[in-house]
C-alpha positions in Angstrom: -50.3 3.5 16.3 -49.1 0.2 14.9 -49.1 1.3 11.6 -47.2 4.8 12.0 -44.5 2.8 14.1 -43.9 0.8 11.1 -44.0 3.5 8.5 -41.4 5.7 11.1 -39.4 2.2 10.7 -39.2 2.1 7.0 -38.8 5.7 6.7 -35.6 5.0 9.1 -34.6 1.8 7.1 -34.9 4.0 3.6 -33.1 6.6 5.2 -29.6 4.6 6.5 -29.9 3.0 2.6 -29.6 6.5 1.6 -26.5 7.9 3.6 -24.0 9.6 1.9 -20.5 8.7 2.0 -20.0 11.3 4.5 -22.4 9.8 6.8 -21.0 6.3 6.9 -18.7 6.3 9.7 -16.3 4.0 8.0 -15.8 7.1 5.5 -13.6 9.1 7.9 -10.3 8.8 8.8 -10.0 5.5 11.0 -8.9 5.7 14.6 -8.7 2.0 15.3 -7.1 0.3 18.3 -6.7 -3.5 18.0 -6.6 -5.6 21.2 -5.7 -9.4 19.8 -6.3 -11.5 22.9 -4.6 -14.0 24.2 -6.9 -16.8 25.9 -6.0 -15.6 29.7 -6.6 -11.9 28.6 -10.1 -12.6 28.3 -10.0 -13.6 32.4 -10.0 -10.2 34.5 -11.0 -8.4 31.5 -12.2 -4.7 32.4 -14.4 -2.9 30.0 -14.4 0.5 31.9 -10.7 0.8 31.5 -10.4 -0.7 28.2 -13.1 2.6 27.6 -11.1 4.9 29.4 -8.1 4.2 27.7 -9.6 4.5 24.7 -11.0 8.0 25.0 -7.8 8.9 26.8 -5.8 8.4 23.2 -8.8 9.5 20.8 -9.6 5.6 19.5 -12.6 5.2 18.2 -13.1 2.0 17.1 -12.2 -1.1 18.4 -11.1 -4.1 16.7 -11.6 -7.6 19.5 -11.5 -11.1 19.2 -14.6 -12.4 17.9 -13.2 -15.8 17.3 -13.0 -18.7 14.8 -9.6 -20.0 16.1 -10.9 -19.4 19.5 -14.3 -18.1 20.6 -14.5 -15.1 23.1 -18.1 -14.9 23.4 -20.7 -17.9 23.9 -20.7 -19.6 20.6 -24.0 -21.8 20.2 -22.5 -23.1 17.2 -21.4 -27.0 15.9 -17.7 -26.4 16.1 -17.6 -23.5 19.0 -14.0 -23.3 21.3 -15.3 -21.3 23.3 -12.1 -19.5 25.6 -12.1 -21.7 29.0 -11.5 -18.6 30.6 -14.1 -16.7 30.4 -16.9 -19.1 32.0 -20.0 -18.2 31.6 -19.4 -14.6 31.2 -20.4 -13.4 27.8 -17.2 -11.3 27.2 -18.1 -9.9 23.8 -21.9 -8.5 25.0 -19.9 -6.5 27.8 -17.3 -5.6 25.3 -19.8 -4.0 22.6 -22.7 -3.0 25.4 -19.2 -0.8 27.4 -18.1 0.8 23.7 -21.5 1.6 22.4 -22.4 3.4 25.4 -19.1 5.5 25.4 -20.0 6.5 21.5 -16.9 3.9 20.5 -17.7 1.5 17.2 -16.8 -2.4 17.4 -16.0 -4.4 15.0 -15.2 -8.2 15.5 -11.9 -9.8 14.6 -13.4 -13.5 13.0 -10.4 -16.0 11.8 -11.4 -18.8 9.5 -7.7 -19.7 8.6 -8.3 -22.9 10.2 -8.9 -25.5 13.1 -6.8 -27.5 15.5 -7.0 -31.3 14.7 -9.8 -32.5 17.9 -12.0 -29.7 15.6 -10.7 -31.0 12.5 -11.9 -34.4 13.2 -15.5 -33.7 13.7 -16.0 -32.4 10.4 -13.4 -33.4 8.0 -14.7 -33.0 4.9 -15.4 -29.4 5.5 -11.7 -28.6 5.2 -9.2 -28.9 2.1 -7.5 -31.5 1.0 -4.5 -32.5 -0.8 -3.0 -33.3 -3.6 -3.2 -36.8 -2.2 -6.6 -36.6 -0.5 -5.2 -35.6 2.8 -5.4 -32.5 5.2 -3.7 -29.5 4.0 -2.0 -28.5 7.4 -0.5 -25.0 8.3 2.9 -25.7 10.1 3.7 -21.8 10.9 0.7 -22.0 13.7 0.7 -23.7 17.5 -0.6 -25.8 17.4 -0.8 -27.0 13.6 -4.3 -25.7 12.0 -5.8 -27.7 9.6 -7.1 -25.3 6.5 -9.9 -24.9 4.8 -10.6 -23.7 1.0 -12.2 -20.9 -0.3 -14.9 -23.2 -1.6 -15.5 -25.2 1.7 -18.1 -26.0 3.8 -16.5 -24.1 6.9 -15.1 -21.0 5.0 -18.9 -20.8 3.4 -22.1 -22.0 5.2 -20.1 -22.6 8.8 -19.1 -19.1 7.6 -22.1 -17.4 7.2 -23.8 -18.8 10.5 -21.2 -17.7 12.3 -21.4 -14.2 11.3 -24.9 -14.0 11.3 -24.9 -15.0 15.5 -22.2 -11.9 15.4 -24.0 -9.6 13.8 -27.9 -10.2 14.8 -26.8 -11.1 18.4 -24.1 -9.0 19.7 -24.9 -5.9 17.0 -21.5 -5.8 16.1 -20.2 -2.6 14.2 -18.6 -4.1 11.3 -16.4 -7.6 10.7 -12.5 -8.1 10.3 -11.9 -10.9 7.9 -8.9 -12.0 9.9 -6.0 -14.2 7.3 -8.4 -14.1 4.5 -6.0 -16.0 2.0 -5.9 -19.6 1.4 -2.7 -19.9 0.3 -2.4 -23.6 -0.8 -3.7 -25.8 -3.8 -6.9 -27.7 -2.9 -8.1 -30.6 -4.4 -11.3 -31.3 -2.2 -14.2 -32.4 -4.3 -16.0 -29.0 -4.5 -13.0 -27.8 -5.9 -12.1 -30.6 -8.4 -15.7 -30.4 -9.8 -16.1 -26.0 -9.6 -12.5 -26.2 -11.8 -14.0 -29.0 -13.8 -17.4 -27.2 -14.5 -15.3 -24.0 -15.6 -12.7 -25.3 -17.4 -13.4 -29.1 -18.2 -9.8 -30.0 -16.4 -8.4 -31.4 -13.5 -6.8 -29.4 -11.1 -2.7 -29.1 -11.9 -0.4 -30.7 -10.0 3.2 -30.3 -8.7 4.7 -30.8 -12.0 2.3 -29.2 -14.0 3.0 -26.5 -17.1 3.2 -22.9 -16.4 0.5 -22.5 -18.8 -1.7 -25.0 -17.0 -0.5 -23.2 -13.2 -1.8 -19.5 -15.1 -5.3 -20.8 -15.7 -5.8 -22.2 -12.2 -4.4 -19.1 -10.9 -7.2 -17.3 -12.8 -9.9 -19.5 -12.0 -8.6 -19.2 -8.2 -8.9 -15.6 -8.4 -12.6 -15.8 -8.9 -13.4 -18.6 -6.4 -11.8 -16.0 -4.2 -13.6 -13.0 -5.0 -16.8 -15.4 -5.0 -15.8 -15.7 -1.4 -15.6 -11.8 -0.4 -18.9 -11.2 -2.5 -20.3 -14.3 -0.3 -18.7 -12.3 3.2 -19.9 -9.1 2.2 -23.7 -9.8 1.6 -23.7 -11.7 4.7 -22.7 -8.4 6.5 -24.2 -5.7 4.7 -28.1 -7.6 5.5 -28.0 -5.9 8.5 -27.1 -2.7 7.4 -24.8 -0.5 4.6 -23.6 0.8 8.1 -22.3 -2.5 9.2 -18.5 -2.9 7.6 -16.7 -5.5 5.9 -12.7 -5.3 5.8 -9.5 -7.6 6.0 -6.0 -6.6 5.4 -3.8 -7.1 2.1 -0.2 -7.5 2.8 2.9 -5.0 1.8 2.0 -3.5 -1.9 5.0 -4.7 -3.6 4.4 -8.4 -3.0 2.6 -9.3 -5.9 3.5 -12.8 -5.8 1.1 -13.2 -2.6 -1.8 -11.9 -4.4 -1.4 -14.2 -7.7 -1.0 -17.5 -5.6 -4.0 -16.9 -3.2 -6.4 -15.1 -5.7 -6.7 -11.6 -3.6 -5.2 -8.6 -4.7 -5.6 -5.2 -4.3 -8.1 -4.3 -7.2 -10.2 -7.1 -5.5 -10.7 -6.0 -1.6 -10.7 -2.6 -3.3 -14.0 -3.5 -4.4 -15.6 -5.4 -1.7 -14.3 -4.2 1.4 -15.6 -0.9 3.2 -12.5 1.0 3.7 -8.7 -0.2 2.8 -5.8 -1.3 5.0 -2.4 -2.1 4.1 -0.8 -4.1 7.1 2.7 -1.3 7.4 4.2 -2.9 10.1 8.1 -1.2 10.3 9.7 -4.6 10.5 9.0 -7.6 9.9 9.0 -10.6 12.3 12.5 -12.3 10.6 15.7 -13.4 11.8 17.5 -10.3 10.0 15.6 -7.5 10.7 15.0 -4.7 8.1 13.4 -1.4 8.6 10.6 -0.8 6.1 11.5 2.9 4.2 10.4 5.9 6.5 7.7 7.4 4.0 6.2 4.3 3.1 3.2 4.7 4.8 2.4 7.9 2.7 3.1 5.7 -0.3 0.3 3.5 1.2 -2.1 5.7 1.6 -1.4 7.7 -2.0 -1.9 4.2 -3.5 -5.0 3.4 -1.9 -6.7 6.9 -3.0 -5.5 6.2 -6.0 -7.6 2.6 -6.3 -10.6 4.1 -4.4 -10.6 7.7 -3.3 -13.8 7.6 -1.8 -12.4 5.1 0.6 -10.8 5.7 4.2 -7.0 4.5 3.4 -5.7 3.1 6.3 -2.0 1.7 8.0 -1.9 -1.1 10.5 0.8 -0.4 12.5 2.1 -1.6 16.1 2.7 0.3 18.7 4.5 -3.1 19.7 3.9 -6.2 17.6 6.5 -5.3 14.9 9.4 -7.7 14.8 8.7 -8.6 18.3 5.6 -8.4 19.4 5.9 -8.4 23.3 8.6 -5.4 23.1 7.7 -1.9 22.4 8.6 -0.7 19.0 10.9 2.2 18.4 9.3 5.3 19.3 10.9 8.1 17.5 9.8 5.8 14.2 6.3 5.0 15.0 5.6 8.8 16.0 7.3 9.5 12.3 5.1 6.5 11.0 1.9 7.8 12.3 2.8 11.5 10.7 3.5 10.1 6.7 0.5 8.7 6.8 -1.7 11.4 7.9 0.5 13.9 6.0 -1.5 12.2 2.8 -5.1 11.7 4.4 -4.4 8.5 5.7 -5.7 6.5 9.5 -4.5 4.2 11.3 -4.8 0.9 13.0 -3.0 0.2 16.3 -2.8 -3.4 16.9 -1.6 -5.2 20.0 -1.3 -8.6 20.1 -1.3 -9.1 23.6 -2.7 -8.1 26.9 -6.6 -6.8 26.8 -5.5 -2.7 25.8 -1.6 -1.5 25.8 -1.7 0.7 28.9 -2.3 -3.1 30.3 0.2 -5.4 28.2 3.2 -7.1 29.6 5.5 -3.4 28.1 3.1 -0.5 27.7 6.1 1.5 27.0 4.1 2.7 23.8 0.7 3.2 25.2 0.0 6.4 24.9 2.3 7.2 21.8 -0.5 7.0 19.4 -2.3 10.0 21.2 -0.7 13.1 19.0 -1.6 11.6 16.0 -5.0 10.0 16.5 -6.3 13.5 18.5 -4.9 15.0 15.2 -7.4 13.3 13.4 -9.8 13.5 15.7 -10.1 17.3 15.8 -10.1 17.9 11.9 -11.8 15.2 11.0 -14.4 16.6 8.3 -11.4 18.4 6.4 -9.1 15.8 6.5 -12.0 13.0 5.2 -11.7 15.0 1.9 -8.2 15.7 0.8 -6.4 14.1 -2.0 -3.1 14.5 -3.2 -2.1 17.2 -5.2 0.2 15.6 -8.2 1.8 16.4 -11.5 3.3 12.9 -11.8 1.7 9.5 -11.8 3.4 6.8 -11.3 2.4 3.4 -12.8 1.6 0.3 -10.3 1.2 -2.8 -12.8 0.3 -6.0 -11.2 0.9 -8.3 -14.1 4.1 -6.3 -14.7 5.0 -7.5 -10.6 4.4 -10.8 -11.8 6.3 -10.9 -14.4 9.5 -9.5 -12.9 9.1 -10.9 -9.1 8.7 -9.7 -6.2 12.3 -8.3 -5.6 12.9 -6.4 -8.3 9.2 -4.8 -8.7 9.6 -4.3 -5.1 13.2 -2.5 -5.3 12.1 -0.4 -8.6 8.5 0.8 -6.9 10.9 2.0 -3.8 13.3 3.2 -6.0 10.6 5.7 -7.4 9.9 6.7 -4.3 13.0 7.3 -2.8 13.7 9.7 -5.3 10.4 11.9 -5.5 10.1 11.8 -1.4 13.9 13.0 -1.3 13.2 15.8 -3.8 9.9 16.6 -3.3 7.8 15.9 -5.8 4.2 15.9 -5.6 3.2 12.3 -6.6 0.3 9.6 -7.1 -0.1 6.4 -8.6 -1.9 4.9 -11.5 -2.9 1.4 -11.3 -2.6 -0.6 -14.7 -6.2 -0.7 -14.7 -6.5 2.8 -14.9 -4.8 3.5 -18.0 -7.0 6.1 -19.8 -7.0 8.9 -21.8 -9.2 10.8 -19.2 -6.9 9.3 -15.8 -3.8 10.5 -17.7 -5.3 13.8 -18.1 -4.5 14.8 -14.4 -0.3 14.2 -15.0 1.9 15.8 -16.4 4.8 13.2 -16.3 4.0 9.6 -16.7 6.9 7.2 -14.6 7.5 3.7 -15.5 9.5 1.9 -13.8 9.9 -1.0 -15.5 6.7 -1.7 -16.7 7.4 -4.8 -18.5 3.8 -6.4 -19.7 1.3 -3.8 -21.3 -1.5 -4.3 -23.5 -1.9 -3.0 -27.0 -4.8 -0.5 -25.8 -2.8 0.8 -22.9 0.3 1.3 -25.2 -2.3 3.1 -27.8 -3.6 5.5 -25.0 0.0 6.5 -23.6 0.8 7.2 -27.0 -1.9 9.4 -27.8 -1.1 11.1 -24.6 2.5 11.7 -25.1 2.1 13.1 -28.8 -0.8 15.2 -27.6 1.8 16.3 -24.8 2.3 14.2 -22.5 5.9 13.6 -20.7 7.3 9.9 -20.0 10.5 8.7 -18.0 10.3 5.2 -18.2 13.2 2.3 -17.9 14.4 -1.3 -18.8 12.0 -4.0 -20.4 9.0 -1.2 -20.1 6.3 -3.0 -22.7 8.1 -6.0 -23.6 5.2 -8.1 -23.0 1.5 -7.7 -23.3 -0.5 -8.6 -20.8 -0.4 -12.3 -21.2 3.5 -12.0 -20.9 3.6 -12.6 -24.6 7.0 -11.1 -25.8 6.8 -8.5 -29.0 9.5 -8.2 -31.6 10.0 -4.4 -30.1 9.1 -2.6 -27.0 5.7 -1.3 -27.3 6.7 2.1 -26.8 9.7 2.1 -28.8 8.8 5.3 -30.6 7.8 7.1 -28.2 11.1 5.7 -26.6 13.1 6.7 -29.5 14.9 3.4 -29.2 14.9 -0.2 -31.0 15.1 -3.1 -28.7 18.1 -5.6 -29.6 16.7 -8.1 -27.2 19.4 -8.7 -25.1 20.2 -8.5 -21.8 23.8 -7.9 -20.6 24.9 -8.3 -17.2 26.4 -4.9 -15.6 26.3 -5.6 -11.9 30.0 -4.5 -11.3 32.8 -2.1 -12.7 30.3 -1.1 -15.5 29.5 2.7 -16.7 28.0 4.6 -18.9 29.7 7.4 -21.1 28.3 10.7 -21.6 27.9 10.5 -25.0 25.7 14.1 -25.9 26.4 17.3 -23.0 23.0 18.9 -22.6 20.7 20.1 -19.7 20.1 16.5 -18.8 22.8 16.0 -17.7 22.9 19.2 -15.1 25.7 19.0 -12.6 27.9 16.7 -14.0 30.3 18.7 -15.9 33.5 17.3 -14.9 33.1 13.8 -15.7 32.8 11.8 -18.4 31.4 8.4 -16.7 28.5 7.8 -14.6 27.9 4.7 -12.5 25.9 1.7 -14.2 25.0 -1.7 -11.9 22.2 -4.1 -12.6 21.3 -5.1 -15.5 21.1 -2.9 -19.0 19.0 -3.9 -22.0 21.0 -3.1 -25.3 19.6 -1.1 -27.3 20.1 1.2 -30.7 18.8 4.7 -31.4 15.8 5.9 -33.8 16.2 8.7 -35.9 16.2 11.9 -34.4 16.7 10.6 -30.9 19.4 11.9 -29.5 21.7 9.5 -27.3 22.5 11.1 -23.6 24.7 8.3 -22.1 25.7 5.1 -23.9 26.3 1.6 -22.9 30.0 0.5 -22.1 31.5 -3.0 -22.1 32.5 -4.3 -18.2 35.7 -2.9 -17.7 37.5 -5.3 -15.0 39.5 -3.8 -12.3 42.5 -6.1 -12.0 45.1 -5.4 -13.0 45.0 -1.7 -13.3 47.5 -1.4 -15.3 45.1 -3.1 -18.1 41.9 -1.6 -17.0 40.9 0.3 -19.7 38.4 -0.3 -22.9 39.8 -0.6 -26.4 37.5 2.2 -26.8 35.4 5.0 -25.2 33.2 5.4 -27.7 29.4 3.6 -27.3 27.5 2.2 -29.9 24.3 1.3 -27.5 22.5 4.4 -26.0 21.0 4.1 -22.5 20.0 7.0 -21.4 17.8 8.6 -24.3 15.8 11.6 -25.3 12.9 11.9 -27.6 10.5 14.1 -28.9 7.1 12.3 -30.1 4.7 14.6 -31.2 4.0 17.6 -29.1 5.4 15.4 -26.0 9.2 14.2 -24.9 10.1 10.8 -23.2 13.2 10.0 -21.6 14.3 6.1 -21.2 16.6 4.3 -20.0 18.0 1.1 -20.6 19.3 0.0 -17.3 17.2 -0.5 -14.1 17.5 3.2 -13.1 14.8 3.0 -10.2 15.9 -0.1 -8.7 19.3 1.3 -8.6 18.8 4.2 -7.2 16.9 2.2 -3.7 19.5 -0.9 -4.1 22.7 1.0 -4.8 21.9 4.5 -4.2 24.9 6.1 -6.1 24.4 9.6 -6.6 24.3 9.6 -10.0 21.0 7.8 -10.4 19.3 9.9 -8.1 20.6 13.0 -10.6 19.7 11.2 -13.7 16.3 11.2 -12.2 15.8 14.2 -11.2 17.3 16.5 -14.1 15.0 14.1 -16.5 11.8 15.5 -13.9 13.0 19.2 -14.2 14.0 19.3 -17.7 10.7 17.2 -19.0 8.4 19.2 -16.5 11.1 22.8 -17.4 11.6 23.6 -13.9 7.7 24.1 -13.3 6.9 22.3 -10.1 3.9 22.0 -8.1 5.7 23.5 -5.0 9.3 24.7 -4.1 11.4 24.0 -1.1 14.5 24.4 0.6 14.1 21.7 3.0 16.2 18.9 3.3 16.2 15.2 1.4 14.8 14.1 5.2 12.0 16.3 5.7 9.0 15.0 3.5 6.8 17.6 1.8 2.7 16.6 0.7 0.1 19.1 -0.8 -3.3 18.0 -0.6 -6.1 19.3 -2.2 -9.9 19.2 -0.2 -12.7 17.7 -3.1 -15.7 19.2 -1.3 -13.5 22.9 -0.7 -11.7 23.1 -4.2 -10.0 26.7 -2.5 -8.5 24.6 0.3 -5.8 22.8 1.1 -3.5 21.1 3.3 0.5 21.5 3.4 2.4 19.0 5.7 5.5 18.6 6.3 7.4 15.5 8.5 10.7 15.8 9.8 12.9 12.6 9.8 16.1 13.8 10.1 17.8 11.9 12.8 20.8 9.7 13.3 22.8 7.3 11.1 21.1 4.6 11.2 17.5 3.1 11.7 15.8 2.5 14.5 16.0 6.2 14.8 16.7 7.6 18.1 16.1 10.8 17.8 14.9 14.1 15.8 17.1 16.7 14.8 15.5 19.8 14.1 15.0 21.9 11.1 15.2 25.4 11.0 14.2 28.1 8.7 11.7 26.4 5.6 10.1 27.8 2.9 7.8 26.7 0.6 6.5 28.3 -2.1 3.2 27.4 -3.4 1.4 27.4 -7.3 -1.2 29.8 -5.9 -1.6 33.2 -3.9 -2.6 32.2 -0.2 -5.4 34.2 0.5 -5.9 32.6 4.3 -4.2 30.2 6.6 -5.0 28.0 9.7 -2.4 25.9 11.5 -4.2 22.4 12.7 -0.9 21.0 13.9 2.8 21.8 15.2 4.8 19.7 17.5 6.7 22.3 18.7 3.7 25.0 18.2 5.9 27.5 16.5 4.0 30.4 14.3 4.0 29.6 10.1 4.4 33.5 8.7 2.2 33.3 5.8 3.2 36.2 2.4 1.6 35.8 -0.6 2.6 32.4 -2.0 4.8 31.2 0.7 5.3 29.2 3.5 8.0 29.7 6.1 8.2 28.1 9.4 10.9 29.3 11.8 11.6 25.4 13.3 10.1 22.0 12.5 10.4 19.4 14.8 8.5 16.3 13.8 5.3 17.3 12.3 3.8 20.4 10.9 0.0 20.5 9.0 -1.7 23.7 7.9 -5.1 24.2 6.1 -4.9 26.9 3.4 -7.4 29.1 1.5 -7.1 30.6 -1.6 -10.3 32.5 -2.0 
């Protein structure tokens, strides 16, 4: 009997090693709810209705205080702060033994960012150190923390302990990796001998080279990544069922991930599914409202690193620039929708009270219900969809480095903007997916100022484009290789059509460009002969058989008018330019097109865009629409049903200004479609009107906020 219980054990063990991607929970689209607990949460805390509420809103997974900073279970541990409030009681065991019955996952929020100083003093050399020997303290916390490295004691061995009691005591679900950057320089002793070891220096200091600052930064990266390998083995022992995650801050701050060695091509790798934190605002004195599709932009991003891998927005339902007050609620409906209009799930995090239909404003407690019983009741199709795209558009990290974070940041939502507005069917291509067989699924190729570039990348676009390929690209594209080494040309200056003169002219006010060659480029703007030009415009001269569509004119200053006028119309620097290169056609421009079109949003740029689209791609697009700039169209295509797929639609026409406060209907859309419809179901209407279905088209009679329908073709 013995021996067939054990042989039913490792037929068990053999079989959870075996599960399918399907299988793993952590797969499917997330429906998270964070509770981040104050101390005197923890005192009257109520399973039962933290279940209810739950179930009540379709969660299924909870994300709770484990601890680290503070301990809300009895931590056995050298080091535990165990929260004074909860006594004896063993919070966490009720917490997971409550969700476990109810068939909801738990996964433990676990914060090694750092420890008060009555903590520090017990162990000091377990935490980092500074330049000067001394603590490195974080000043943003209350009280002060005092840090450790990735390479010390605490964020290792104190580490692994700690999860271990999580995991084989409690049976946790899965681990959050709460603040998983270190974001200083440390100059502890493992650090100064691991740096010494691998590159036989000492550690830089404040006044060190650049050059000297880019080889720590490297070595840093894998001293991090030795870290999340480290967290991720310690985790997956008790399971491949068990998950490992942390979240990765805004996409277009690459400065974040150079300094602190994680990135998102790292966590890509080692963490079970991927989260972007998509707050709408963040906690700042002048509050700005992040752009209304960018959690689509997310989640197309994070297919694009990993599509096997649940994407996934963190969001508050309050916790956004305030985190006691509800946040907007006509935007976080809208926020929830993008998202799942691309596949993508969601994380609801509260950072106060023990659930939201019990914090200090539960205003927002029940807001997240639409969208996560969405989820919930198409879960299996929705696991599987990816976008359906003719264009990619390049994400380059290095390039972000390069730059900075404001202008990569205002050129990536430039991009956007435009192909959201228009509706374009989009993805992205990370810099490390530059191949012949990845460039294979576009069409058209954007690069939006895609400064530093690698001689083999540069070879592959080019044997793209001349087999066919299409390019709109802008600026400083392939100036530098990848080591930010500067060439005597851009890279890509045939296929550009375009020599570099290497000089950068200033054209942030009263500057323009001249139509210089009328063609169907330039659709729409027959009755001018100036467009707008702002930022920044590399000069440049044209190749042989390129032909020049605007050119470069001097600043022309507006006072006094009566001598506001140029010597000359005429341009002798093209930058706006069209090129044929082999059996393919580029289009470049010499001024910061994208960013412009997010930071000044002039028309023009908008139209420079898309004719270049239209005329590159001749009018061919993946899907047809009269719908508005506001209402956002996706197509997604199912990878396990190749005949089916999903059309969504989200409506965010409203007032003037955000915070929206309200939705304004949209009556009477079409859409026509690249194939015959053969079948239709609708999973999802908020106003539940009727789509009439005809061949290849799509009409719906009203469209409130969202609108989601599964489609067949055979």
């Amino acid at each position: 009997m013995r021996i067939y219980l054990i042989l039913l054990l490792l037929i068990s063990i053999n079989a959870a090693a075996q599960k399918t991607g399907d299988d793993l929970w952590y797969n499917k689209p997330m429906r998270i709810l964070q509770t981040v607990m104050r101390e005197p949460d923890a005192e009257n805390y109520n399973v039962d209705s933290l279940v209810s509420y739950m179930k009540s809103v379709h969660a299924n997974t909870l994300v709770v205080n484990g601890g680290g900073v503070v301990d809300f279970f009895q931590n056995k541990l050298d080091m535990a702060n165990v929260n004074p409030f909860i006594g004896k009681r063993d919070l966490l065991a009720e917490i997971v033994q409550g969700c476990h019955k109810a068939g909801i996952k738990v996964i433990t929020r676990v914060d090694f960012r750092g420890v008060e100083k009555k903590r520090y003093d017990q162990h000091p050399d377990w935490f980092a150190k500074d330049e000067k020997g001394g603590p490195v303290i974080l000043n943003y916390t209350t009280p002060p923390m005092y840090a450790p490295c990735y390479n010390s004691y605490y964020r290792n061995e104190h580490a692994v302990k700690y999860i271990d009691q999580l995991m084989s005591v409690y049976h946790v679900d899965g681990i959050w990796h709460n603040a998983v950057n270190f974001h200083n320089t440390c100059y502890c002793n493992r650090c100064r001998e691991d740096y010494w070891k691998k590159t036989g220096k000492k550690i830089p200091v404040k006044n060190s080279s650049l050059k000297e600052w880019e080889e720590y930064f490297k070595w840093n990266e894998g001293v991090a990544e030795r870290q999340l390998a480290l967290m991720r083995s310690t985790i997956k022992k008790y399971g491949e069922d068990k998950t490992y995650a942390a979240e990765v801050f805004d996409m277009y701050r690459i400065e974040q991930q150079k300094q602190t060695g994680i990135s998102f091509y790292s966590v890509a790798e080692y963490f079970d599914f991927l989260v972007i934190v998509a707050f709408m605002a963040d906690n700042t004195a002048e509050i700005e409202y992040k752009d209304i599709y960018y959690p689509s932009a997310i989640v197309k991003f994070l297919k694009s690193l990993k599509p096997e891998k649940a994407p996934v927005i963190l969001f508050g339902g309050n916790g956004t620039d305030h985190r006691y007050i509800y946040a907007s609620p006509v935007d976080t409906r809208l926020w929830l929708w993008e998202a799942a209009a691309s596949g993508g799930g969601f994380w609801n995090c509260y950072f106060n009270g023990s659930f939201p239909a019990n914090a200090p404003d539960s205003r927002n407690a029940f807001i997240t219900k639409d969208a996560y019983k969405y989820l919930d009741d198409n879960t299996d199709f929705l696991q599987h969809l990816q976008p359906v795209t003719d264009i990619g558009v390049m994400y380059s990290k290095i390039s972000g480095e390069i730059s900075g974070d404001s202008d990569f940041e205002l050129s990536m939502r430039g991009v956007q903007k435009f192909l959201a507005e228009n509706h374009y069917q989009y993805g992205f291509v990370s810099d490390r997916q530059i191949t012949a067989e990845k460039l294979r699924q576009f069409k058209l190729l954007i690069l939006p100022d895609v400064v530093a570039m690698s001689d083999e990348q540069i070879k592959v676009i080019e044997d793209w484009v001349k087999s066919g390929g299409k390019i709109i690209s802008s600026f400083k594209t392939s100036q530098s290789d990848e080591k930010n080494n500067q060439r005597s040309d851009l890279g890509l200056s045939t296929v550009f059509g375009i020599h570099s003169l290497k000089q950068v002219i200033n054209t942030e006010t009263d500057c323009y460009q001249v139509i210089v060659t009328r063609n169907d480029l330039l659709q729409g703007m027959e009755k001018t002969r100036l467009l707008h030009n702002g930022g920044f415009t590399l000069l440049t001269e044209a190749r042989p058989g390129a032909v020049t569509v605007t050119g470069y004119l001097p600043k022309i200053n507006n006072q006094p008018p009566e001598y506001a006028f140029p010597p000359a119309w005429e341009s002798k620097n093209p930058i706006m330019v069209y090129n044929k290169f082999g059996n393919g056609e580029s289009v470049y421009f010499a001024n910061q097109i994208e960013k412009l079109n997010f930071s000044i949003g002039h028309p023009d740029y908008n139209a420079l865009l898309v004719n270049s689209v239209n005329y590159l791609l001749h009018d061919i697009q993946l899907l047809k629409t009269n719908a508005p700039a506001s209402v956002h169209v996706y197509l997604n295509r199912s990878d396990t049903e190749p005949d089916s797929y999903n059309l969504t639609l989200v409506n965010t026409t409203g007032g003037s200004q955000r915070p929206y406060r309200q939705i304004i209907p949209v009556n009477d859309i079409t859409i026509e479609l690249p194939f015959s419809i053969n079948s239709s179901e609708l999973l999802y209407s908020t106003d539940g009107k009727v789509t009439k279905v005809s061949e290849n088209t799509v009409k719906i009679d009203r469209l409130n906020e969202f609108y989601s329908i599964k489609i067949k073709t055979k």
